[in-house]
N, C-alpha and C positions, 0 to 999 in steps of 0.2 A: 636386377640382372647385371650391370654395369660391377654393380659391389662385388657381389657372386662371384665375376670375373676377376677382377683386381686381388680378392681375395686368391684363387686360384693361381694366378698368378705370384704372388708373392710366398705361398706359399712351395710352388716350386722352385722359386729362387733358394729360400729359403731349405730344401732339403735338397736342390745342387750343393749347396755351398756347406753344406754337414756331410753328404757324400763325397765330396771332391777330396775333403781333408785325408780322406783312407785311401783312394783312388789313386790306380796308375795313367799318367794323362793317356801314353801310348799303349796300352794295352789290346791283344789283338788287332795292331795294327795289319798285321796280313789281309783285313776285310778289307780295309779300304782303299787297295790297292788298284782295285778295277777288274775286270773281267769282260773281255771278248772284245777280238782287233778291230772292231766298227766302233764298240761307244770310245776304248781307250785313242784312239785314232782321233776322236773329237774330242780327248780331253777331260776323258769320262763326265761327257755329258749325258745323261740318258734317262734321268728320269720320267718325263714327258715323252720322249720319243720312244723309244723302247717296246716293242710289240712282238717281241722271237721269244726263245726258250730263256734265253741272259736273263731276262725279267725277272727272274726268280731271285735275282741279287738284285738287282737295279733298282726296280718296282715293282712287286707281285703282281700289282693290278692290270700288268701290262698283258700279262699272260692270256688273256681272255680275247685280245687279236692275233693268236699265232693262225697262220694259214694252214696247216695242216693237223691233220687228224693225232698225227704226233712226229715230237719235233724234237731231234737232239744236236746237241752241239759238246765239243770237246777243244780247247787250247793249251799250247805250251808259249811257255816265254822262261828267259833267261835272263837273270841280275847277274850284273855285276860282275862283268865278264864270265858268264855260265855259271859264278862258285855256285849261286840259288838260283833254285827252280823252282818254278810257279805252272801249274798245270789244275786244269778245270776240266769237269765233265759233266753232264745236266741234260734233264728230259723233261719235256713235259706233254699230255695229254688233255684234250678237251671232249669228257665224259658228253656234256653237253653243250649246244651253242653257247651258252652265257655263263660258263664253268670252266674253270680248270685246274691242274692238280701238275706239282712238279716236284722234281731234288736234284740236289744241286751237290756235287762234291770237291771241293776245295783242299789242293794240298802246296805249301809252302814250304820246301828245306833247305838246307845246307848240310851236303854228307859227304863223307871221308874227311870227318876232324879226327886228327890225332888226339891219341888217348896216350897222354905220355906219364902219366902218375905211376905208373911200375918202372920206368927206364932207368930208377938208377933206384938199386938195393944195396946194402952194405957199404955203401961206396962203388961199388961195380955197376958201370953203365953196361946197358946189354939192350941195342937196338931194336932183336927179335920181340921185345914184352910190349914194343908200341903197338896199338889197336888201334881200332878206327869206331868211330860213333858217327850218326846223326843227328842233326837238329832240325824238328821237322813239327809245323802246324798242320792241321786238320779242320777242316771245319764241315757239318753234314746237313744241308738246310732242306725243309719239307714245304712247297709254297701252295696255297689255297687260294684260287680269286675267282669272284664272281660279278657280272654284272648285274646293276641294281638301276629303277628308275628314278630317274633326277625329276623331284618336285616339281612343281611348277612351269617343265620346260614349255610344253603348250600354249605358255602365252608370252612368249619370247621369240622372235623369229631368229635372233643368232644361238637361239639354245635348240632350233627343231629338230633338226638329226645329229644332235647332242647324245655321247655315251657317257655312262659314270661307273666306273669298276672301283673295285677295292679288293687289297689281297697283305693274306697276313703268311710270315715265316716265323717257321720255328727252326731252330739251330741249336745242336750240338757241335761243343768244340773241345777238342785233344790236341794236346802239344806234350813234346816230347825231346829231353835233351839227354839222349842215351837212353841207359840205364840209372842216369844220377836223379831223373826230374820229372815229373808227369804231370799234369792239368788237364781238369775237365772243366768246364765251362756251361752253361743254359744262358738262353736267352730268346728274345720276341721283334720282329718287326710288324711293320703295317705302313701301309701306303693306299693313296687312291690316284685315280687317273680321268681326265675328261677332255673328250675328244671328241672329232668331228663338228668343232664349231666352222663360224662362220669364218669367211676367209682361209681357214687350215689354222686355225691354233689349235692347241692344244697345251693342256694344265697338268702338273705332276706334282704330287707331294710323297716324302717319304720320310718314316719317323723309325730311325736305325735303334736296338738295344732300346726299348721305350718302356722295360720295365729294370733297366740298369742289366747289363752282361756280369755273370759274375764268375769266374774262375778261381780255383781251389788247387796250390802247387803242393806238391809232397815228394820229399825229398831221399833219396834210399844212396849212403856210401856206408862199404866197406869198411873195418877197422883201420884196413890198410891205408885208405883215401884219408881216411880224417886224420890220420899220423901224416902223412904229407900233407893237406892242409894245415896244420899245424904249425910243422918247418919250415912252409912258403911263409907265414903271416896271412893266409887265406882264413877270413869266417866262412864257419860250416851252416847252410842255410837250415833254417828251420820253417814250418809249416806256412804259408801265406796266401792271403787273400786278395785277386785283383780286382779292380770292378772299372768295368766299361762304361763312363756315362752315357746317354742319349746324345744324339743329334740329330740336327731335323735337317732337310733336303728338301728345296722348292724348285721349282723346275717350269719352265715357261717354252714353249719351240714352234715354228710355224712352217708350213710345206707350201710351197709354189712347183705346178704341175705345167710345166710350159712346153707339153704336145712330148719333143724328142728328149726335153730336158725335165729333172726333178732339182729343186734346190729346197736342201732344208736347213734352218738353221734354231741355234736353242741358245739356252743360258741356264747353268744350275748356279744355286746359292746354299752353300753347303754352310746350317748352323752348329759350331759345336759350344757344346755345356761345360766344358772342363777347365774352363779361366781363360786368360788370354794368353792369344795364338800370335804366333809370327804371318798374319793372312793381311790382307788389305783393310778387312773391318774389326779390327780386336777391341775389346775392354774384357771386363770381368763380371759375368762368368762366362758371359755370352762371344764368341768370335764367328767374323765371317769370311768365307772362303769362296768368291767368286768365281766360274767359270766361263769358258764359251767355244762352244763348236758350231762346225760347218758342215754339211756333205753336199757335195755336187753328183750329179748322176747324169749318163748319157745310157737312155733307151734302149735296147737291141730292135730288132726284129718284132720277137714276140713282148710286149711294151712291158710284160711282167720282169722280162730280164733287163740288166743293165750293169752299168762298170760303172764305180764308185771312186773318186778322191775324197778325202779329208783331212780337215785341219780343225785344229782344236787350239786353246788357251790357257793355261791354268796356274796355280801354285804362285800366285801373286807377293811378290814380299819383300819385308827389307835384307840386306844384308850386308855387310862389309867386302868392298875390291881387295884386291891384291897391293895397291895403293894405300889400301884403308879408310877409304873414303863410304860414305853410305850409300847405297845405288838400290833399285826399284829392280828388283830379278824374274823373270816371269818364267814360264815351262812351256815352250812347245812341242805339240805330236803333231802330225803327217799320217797317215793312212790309203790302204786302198783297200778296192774289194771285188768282186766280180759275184752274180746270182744268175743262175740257169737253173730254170723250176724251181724245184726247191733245194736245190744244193748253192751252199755260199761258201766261199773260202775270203777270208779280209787280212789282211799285213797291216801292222803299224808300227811305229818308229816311235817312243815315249822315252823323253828324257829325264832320268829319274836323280841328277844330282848337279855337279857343276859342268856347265857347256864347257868350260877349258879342260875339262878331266876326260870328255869323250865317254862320258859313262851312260851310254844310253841301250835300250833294251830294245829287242826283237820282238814282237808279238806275233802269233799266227794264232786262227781260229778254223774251223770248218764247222759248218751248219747244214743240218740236212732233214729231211723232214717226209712223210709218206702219209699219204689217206688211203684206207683201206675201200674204199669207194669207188676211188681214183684207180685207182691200183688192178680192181675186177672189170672195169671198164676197160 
């Protein structure tokens, strides 16, 4: 059994490190950006925690504790001083207590780039022939979880009112740079989740791209384009292949229920496969990308609502001051949120590049949710 494993093991090393050589490290970077102002808030910690519609990118498995009969949520957030927009939209449904079914829609661009390849013909500049294009990702995920019974829990008393889900994605992805460049993309995830132990832990694993993401560009210019390509010293691109390797995502979070107060707090351990990273734990092929969030809660009234802070940690790493000295740089988010029934609106504050640059991003979300049940009562 031991062999069997080691075997397996090396042989995944072994066809990371054959895949890697054709592989774009960054590819489809747009996925892992985060989604929805509560987990980016903590630093996109979420896979453990995670039990709303978001799950359907976080952890599918998560989906199987949404509270309502069906539950949608929608975000926008803004880079980089507004140039890029980042907006999500997602539902999901629980056909049956221990089921559920979601989709998730993800779009990423940058529009109103000038198109200036006709502004100068003959030698005559002429303003009027500048255009405008888009640069814009897509991504369309379909998510499946169900809960399943955990083995042996019976004879465990920290496993007795123990859950075990698991939930798989499929995603379709389009990206699009004009009319010059198109990509479509396949790919698979899976995750599982286990909950309600003892004390409030709870366990989260997720395994992103687990059969390799693969994206297919094709390229369409003009005779005109490629006579200007040409004159600039621009190569004209030809057909290409990206491939997304796997990463695994382990996730650990525990809830303390203190009457007016909730405090929860987590840690993800983001594994990537594509050689080393600039993260806290790098080598080759394997890097690691530590996290950590927080959420503090105060109670209302009715004890299902309550108002939320958060703060999160992430994106550990080295880098050079302005000095040029080497320095240890870390990422913090901040967050809030408010829930009345089933409607939740959360803000976060994510810092997406250098604290002296001020380049930090808005997030807003709303989450909303209805039982048809609930609903005729």
């Amino acid at each position: 059994m031991i062999k069997r494993g080691l075997l397996a093991i090396g042989l995944l090393v072994f066809y990371q490190q054959v895949v890697a050589q054709n592989a774009t490290k960054y590819s489809n970077e747009f996925l892992n950006l985060g989604l929805g102002a509560r987990s980016m808030g903590m630093s996109n910690v979420a896979v453990s925690l995670i039990d709303d519609v978001t799950a359907g990118y976080w952890n599918p498995a998560g989906m199987v504790d949404i509270q309502d009969k069906v539950q949608a949520s929608f975000m926008h957030s803004a880079y980089f001083a507004g140039i890029a927009n980042y907006d999500y939209l997602g539902i999901a449904t629980k056909p049956t207590e221990n089921s559920a079914l979601g989709l998730t829609i993800l779009r990423f661009g940058v529009d109103g780039i000038l198109n200036t390849l006709d502004l100068i013909k003959n030698g005559e500049i002429n303003y009027d022939r500048i255009t405008q294009f888009s640069a814009v990702d897509y991504a369309f995920m379909a998510h499946y979880a169900q809960t399943v019974q955990l083995p042996g829990s019976h004879r465990y008393s920290f496993l007795e009112d123990s859950k075990l889900s698991w939930g798989v994605n499929t995603k379709v992805i389009n990206r699009k740079a004009g009319p010059f460049a198109t990509a479509w993309g396949f790919g698979f995830d899976a995750g599982a989740r286990l909950t309600g132990l003892k004390y409030g832990w709870s366990f989260g694993v997720m395994a992103k791209d687990i059969t390799t993401t693969f994206n297919t560009w094709r390229y369409s210019f003009s005779e005109r384009d490629k006579e200007v390509f040409a004159q600039t010293g621009n190569d004209i691109p030809i057909h290409t292949l990206e491939l997304t390797l796997p990463r695994l995502i382990l996730g650990a979070g525990k809830k303390w229920d203190l009457d007016k107060f909730e405090i929860v707090t987590s840690t993800d351990f983001e594994i990537t496969t594509d050689g080393k990273r600039n993260t806290l734990i790098k080598s080759n092929p394997f890097s690691i990308d530590p996290r950590l969030g927080a959420e503090f809660s105060y109670k209302l009234k009715d004890k299902e609502d309550k108002i939320s802070l958060r703060v999160g940690l992430g994106n550990i790493q080295k880098e050079m001051n302005k000095k040029g000295k080497r320095i240890t740089s870390m990422m913090p988010t901040v967050g809030v949120g408010i829930k009345i029934k089933s409607f939740c609106i959360d803000y976060a504050l994510t810092e997406i590049g250098d604290m002296s640059a001020g380049l930090y991003s808005n997030v807003f979300s709303v989450r909303f949710g209805f039982d048809a049940a609930k609903l005729k009562k």
